[in-house]
PyMOL commands that place a pseudoatom at each C-alpha (Angstrom):
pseudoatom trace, name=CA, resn=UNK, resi=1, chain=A, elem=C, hetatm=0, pos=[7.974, -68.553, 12.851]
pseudoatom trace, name=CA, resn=UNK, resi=2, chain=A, elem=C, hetatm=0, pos=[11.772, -66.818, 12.389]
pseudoatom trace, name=CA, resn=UNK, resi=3, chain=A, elem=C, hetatm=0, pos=[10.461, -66.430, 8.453]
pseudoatom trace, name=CA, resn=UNK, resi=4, chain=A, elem=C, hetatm=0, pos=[6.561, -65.711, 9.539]
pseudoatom trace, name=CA, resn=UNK, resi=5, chain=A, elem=C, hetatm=0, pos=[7.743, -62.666, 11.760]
pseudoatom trace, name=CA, resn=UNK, resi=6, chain=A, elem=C, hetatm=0, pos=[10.631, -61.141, 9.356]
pseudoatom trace, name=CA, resn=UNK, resi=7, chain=A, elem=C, hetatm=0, pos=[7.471, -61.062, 6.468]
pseudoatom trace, name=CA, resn=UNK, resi=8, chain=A, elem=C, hetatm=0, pos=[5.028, -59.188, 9.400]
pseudoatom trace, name=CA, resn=UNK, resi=9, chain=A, elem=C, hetatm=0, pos=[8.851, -56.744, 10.136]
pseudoatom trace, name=CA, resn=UNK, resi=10, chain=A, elem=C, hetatm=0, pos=[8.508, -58.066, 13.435]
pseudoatom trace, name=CA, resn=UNK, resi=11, chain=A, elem=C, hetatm=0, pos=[10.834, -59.493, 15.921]
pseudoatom trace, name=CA, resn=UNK, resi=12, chain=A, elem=C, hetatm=0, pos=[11.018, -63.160, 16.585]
pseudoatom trace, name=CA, resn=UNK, resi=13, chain=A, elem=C, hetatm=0, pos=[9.282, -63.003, 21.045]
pseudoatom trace, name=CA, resn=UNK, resi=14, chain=A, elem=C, hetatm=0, pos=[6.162, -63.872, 22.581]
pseudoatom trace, name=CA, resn=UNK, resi=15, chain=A, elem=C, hetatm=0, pos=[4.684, -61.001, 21.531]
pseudoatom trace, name=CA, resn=UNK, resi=16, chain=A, elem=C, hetatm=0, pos=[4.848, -61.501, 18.011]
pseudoatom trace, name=CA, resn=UNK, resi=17, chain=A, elem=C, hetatm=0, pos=[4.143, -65.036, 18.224]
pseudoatom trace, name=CA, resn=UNK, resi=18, chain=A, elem=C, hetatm=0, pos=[0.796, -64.156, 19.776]
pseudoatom trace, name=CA, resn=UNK, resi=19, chain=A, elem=C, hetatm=0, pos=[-0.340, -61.516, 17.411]
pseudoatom trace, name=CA, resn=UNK, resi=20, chain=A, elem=C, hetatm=0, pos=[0.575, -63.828, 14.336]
pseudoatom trace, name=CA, resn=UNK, resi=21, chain=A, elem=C, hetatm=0, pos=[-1.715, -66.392, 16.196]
pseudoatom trace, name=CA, resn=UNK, resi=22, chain=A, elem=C, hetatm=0, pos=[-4.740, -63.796, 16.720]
pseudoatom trace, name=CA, resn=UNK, resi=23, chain=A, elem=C, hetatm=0, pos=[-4.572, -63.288, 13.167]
pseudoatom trace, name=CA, resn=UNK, resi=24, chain=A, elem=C, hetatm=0, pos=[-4.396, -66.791, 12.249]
pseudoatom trace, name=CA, resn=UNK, resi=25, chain=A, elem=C, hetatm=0, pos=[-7.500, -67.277, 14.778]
pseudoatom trace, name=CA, resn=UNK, resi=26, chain=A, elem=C, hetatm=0, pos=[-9.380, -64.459, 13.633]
pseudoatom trace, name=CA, resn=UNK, resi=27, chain=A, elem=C, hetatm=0, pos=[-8.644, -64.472, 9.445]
pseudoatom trace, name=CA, resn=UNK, resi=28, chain=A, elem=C, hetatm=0, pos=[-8.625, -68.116, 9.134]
pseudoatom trace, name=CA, resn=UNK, resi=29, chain=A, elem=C, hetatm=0, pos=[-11.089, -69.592, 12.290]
pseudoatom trace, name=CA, resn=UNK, resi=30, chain=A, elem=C, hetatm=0, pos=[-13.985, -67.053, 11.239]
pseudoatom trace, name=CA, resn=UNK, resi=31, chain=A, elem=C, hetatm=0, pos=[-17.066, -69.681, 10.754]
pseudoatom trace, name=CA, resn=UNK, resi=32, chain=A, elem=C, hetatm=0, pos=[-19.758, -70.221, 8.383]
pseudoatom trace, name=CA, resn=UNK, resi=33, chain=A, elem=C, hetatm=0, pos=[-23.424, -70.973, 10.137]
pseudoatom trace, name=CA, resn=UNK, resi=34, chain=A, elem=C, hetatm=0, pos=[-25.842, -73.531, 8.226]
pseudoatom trace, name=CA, resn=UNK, resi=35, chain=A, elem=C, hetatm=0, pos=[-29.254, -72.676, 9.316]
pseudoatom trace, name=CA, resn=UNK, resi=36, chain=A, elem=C, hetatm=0, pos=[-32.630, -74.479, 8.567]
pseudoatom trace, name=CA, resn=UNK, resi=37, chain=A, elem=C, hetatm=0, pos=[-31.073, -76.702, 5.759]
pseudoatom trace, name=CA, resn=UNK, resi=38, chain=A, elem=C, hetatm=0, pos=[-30.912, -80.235, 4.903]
pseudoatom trace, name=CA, resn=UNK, resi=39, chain=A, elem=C, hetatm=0, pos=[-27.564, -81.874, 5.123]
pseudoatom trace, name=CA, resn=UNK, resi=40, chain=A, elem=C, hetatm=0, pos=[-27.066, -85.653, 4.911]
pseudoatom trace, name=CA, resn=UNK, resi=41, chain=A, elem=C, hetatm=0, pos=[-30.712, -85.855, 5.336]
pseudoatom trace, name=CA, resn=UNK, resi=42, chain=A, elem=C, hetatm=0, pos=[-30.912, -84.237, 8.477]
pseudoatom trace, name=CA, resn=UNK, resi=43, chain=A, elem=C, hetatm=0, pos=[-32.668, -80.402, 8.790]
pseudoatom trace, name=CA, resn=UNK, resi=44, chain=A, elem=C, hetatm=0, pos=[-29.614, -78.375, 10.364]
pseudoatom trace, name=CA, resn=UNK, resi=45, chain=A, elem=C, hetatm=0, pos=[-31.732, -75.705, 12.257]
pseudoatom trace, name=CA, resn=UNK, resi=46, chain=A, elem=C, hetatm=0, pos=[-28.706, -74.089, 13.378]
pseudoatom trace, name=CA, resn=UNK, resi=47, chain=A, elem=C, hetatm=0, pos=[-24.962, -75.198, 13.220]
pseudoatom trace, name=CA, resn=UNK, resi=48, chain=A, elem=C, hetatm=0, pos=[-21.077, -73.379, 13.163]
pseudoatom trace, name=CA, resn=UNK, resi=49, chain=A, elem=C, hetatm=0, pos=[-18.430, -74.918, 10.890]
pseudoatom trace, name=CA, resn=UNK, resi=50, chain=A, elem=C, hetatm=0, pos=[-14.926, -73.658, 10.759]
pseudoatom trace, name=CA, resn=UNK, resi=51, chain=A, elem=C, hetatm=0, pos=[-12.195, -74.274, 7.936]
pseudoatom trace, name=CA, resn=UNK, resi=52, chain=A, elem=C, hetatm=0, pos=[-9.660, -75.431, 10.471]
pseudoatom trace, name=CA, resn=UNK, resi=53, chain=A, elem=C, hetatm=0, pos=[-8.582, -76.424, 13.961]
pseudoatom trace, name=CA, resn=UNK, resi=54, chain=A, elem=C, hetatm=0, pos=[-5.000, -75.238, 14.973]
pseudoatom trace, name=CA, resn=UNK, resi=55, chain=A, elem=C, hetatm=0, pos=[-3.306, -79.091, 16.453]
pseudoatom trace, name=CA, resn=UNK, resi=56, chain=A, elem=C, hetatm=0, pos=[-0.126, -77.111, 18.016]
pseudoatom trace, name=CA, resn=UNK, resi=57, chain=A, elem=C, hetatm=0, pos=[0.025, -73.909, 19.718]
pseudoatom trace, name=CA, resn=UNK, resi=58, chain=A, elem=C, hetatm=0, pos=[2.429, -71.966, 17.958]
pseudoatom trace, name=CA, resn=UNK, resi=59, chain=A, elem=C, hetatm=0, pos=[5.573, -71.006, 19.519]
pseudoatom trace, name=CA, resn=UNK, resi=60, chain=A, elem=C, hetatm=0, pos=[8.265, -68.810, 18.699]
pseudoatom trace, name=CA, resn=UNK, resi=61, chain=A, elem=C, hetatm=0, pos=[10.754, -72.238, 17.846]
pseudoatom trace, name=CA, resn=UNK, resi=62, chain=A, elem=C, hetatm=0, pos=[7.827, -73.390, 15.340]
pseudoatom trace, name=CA, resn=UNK, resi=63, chain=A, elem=C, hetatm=0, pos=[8.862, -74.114, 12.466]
pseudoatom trace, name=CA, resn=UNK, resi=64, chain=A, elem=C, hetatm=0, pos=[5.282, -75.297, 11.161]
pseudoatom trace, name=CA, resn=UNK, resi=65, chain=A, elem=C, hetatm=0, pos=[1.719, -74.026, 11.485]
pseudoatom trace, name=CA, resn=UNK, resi=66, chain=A, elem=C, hetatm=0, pos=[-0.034, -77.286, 11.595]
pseudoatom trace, name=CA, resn=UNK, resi=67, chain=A, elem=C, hetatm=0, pos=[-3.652, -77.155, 10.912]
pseudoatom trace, name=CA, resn=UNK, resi=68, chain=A, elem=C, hetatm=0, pos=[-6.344, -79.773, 10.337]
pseudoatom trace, name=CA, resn=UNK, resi=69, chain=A, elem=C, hetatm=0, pos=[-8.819, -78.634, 7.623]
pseudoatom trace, name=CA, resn=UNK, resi=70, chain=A, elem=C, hetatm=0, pos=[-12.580, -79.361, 8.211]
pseudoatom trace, name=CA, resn=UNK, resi=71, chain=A, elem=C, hetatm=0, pos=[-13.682, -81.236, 5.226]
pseudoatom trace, name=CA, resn=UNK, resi=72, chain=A, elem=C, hetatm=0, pos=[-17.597, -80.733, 6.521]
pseudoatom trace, name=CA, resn=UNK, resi=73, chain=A, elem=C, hetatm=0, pos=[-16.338, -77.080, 6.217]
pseudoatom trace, name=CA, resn=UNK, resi=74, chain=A, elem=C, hetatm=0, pos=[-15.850, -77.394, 2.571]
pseudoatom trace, name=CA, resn=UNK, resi=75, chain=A, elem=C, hetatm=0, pos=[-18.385, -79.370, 1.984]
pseudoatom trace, name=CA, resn=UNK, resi=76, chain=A, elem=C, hetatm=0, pos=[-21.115, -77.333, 2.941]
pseudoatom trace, name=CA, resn=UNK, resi=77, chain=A, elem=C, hetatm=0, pos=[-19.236, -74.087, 1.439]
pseudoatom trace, name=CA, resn=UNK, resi=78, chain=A, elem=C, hetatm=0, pos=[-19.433, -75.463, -2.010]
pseudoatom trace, name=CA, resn=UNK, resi=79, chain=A, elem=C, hetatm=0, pos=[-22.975, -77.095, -1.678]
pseudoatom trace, name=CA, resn=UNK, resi=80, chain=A, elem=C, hetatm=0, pos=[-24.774, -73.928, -0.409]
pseudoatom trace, name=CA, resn=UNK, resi=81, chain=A, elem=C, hetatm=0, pos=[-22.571, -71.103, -1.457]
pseudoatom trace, name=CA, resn=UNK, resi=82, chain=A, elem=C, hetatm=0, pos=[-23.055, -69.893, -4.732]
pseudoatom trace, name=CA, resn=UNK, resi=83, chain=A, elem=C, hetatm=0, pos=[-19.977, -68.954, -6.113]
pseudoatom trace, name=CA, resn=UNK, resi=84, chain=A, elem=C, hetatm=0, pos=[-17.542, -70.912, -3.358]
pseudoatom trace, name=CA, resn=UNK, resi=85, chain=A, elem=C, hetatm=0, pos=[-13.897, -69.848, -3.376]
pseudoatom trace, name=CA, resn=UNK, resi=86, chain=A, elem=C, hetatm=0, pos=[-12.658, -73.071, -2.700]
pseudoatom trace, name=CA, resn=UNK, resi=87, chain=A, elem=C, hetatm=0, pos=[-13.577, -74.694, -5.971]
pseudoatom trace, name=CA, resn=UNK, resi=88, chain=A, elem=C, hetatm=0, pos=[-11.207, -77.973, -7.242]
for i in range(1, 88): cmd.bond("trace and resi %d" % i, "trace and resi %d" % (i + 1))
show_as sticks, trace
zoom trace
């Protein structure tokens, strides 16, 4: 976090800790909805994926962001988008 705040010019406290994570929450954590689709056979009439679940709150000692990446996320990103930014 030391490294995360010097490249934001802030100081290492809570306070910086906790706008790093809004921005992690709000850039990273915004979903994508499937609605009235067919996935794995099933017709998704509504449903919210998001790229990633935080596994640690982050602390001003971090020294890692760990997230765990939804692969559903990316699957349905590169099956119904049309020009998905996460190609391999």
């Amino acid at each position: 976090m030391a490294r995360v705040c010097q490249l934001f010019g802030m100081a290492l406290n809570e306070t910086s800790v906790e706008f790093i994570s809004g921005l992690i929450d709000e850039i990273l954590g915004e979903p994508i909805a499937v609605m009235n689709k067919v996935v794995d056979h099933k017709l998704i009439r509504w449903q919210t994926y998001e790229l990633f679940t935080l596994l640690e709150p982050i602390k001003p000692k971090s020294e890692v962001i760990k997230l765990k990446i939804n692969t559903e996320y990316l699957r349905i990103t590169k099956e119904f988008v049309i020009n998905p930014f996460l190609e391999p």
